[in-house]
Biotite code that builds the C-alpha atoms (Angstrom):
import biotite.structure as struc

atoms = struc.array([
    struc.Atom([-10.329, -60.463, 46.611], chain_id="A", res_id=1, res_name="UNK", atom_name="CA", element="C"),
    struc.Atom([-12.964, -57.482, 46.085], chain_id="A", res_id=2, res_name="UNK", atom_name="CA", element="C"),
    struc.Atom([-14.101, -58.732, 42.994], chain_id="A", res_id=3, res_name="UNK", atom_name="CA", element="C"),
    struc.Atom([-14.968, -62.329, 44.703], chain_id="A", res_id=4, res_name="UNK", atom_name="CA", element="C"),
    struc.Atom([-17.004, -60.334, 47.215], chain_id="A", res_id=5, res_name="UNK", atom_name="CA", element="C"),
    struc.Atom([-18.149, -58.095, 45.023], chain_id="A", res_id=6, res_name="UNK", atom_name="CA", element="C"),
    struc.Atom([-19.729, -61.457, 42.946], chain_id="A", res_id=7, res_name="UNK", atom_name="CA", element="C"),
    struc.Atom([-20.781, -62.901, 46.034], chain_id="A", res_id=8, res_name="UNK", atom_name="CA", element="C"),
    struc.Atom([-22.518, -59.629, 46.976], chain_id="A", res_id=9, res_name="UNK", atom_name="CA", element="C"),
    struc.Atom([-24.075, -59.862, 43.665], chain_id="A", res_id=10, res_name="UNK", atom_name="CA", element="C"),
    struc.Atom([-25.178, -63.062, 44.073], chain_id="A", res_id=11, res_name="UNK", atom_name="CA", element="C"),
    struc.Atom([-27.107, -62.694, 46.920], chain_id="A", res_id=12, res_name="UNK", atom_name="CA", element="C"),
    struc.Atom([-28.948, -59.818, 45.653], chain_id="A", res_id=13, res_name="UNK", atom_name="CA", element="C"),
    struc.Atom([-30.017, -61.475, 42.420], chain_id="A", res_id=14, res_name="UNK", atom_name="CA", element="C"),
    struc.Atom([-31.592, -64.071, 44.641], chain_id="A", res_id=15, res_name="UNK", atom_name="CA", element="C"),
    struc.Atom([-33.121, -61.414, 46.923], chain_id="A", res_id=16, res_name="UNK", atom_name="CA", element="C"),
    struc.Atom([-34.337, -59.678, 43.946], chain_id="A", res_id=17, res_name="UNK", atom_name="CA", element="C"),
    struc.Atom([-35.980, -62.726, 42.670], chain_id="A", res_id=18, res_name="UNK", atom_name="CA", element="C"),
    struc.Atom([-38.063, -62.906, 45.870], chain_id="A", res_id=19, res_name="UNK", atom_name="CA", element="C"),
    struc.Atom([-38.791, -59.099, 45.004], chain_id="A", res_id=20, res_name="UNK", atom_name="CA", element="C"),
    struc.Atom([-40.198, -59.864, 41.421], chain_id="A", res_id=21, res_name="UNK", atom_name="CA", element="C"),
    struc.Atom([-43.445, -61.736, 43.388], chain_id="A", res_id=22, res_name="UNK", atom_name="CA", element="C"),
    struc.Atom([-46.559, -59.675, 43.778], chain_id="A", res_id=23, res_name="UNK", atom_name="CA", element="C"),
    struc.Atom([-47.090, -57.773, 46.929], chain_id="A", res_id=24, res_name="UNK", atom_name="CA", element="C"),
    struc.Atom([-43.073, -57.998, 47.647], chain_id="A", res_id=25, res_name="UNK", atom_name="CA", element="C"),
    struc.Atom([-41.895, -55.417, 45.963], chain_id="A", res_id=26, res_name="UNK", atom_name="CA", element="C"),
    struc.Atom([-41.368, -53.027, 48.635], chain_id="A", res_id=27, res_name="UNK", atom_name="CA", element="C"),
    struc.Atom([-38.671, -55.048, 49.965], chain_id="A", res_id=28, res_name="UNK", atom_name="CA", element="C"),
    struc.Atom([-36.781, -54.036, 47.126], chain_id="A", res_id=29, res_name="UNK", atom_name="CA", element="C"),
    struc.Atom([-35.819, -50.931, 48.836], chain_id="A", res_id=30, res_name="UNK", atom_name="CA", element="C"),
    struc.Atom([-34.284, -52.419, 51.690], chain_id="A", res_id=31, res_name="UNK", atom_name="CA", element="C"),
    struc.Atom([-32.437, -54.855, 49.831], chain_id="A", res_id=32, res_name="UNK", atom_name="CA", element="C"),
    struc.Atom([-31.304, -52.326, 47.091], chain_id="A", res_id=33, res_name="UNK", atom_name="CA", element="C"),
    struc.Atom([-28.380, -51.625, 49.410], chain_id="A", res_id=34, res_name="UNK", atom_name="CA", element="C"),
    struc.Atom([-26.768, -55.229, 48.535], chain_id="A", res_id=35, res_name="UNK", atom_name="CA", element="C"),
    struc.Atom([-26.030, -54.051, 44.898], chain_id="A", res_id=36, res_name="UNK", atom_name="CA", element="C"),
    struc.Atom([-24.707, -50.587, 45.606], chain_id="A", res_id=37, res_name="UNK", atom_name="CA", element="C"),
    struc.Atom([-22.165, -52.092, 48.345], chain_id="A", res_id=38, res_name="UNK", atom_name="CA", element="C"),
    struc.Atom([-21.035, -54.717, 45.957], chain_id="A", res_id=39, res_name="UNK", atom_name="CA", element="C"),
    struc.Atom([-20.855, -52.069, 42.997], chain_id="A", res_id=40, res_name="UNK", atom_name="CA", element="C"),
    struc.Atom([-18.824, -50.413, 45.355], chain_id="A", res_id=41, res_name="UNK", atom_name="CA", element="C"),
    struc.Atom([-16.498, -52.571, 46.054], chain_id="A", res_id=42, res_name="UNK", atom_name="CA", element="C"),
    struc.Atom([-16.465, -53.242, 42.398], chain_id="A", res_id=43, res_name="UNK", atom_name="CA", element="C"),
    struc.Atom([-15.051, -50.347, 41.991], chain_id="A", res_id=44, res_name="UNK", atom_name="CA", element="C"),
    struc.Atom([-12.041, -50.720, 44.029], chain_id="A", res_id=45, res_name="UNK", atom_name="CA", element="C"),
    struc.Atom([-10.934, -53.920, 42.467], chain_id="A", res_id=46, res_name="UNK", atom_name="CA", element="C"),
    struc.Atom([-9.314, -54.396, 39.638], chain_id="A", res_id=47, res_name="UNK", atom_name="CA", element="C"),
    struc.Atom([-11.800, -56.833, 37.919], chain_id="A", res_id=48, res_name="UNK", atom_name="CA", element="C"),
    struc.Atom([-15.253, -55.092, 36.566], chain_id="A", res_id=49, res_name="UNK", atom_name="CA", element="C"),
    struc.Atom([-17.244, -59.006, 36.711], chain_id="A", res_id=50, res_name="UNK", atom_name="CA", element="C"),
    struc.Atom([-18.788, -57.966, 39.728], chain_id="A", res_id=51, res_name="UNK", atom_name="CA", element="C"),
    struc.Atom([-19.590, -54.510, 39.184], chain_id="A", res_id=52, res_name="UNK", atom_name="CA", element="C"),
    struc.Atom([-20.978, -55.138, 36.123], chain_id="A", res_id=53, res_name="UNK", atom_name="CA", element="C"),
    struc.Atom([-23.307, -57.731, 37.919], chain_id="A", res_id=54, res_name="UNK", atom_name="CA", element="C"),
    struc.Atom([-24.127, -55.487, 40.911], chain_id="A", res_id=55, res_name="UNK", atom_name="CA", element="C"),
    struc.Atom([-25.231, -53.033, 38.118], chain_id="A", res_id=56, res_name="UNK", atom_name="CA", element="C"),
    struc.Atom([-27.749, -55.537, 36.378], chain_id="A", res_id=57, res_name="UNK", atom_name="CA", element="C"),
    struc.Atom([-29.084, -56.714, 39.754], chain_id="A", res_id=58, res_name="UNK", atom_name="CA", element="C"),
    struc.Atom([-29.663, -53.112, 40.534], chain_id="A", res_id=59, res_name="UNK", atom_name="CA", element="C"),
    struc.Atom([-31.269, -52.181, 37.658], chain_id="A", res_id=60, res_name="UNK", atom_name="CA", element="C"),
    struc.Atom([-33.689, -55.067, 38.284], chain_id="A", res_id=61, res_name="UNK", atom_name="CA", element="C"),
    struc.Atom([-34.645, -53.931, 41.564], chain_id="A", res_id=62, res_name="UNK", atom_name="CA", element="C"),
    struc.Atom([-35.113, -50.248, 40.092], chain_id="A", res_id=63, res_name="UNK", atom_name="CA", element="C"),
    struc.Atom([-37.229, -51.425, 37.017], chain_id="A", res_id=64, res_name="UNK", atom_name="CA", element="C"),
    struc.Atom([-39.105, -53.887, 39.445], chain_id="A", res_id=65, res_name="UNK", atom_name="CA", element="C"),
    struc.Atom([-39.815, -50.634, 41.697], chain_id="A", res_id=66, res_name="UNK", atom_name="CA", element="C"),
    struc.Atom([-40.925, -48.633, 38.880], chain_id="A", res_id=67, res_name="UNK", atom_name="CA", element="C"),
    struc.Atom([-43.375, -51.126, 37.589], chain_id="A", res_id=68, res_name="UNK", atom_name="CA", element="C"),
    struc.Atom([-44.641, -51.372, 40.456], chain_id="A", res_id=69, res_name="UNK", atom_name="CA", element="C"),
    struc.Atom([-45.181, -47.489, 41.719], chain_id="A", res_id=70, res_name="UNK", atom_name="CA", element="C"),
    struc.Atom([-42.645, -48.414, 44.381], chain_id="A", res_id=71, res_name="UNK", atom_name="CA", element="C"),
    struc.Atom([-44.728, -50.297, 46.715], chain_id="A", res_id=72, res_name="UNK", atom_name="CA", element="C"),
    struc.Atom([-46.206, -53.546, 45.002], chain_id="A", res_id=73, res_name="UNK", atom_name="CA", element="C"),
])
């Protein structure tokens, strides 16, 4: 059951990252960088690793996004 949330979690922040990857929104990376690190954590606590894995990758998207973009653009 934490592994389906966990994926749904995921989910949602891939999409939200996706709206993050346009010019001028990358600052809203950082508030939505929270959706990946709740759904890693409860990642963690199931016994599946699919959606910690993905909550990982979507994470690192936002964080490479940030960094390309000195954190604000």
């Amino acid at each position: 059951m934490l592994n389906i949330l966990s994926v749904i979690l995921g989910i949602v922040g891939l999409v939200l990252a996706l709206i993050g990857l346009v010019p001028f929104l990358g600052w809203t990376n950082w508030i939505w960088l929270i959706v990946p690190v709740i759904g890693a954590g409860l990642g963690l606590l199931s016994r599946g690793r699919t959606g910690f894995r993905l909550n990982l990758f979507v994470g690192a998207v936002m964080v490479v996004r940030l960094i390309f973009g000195g954190g604000v653009l």
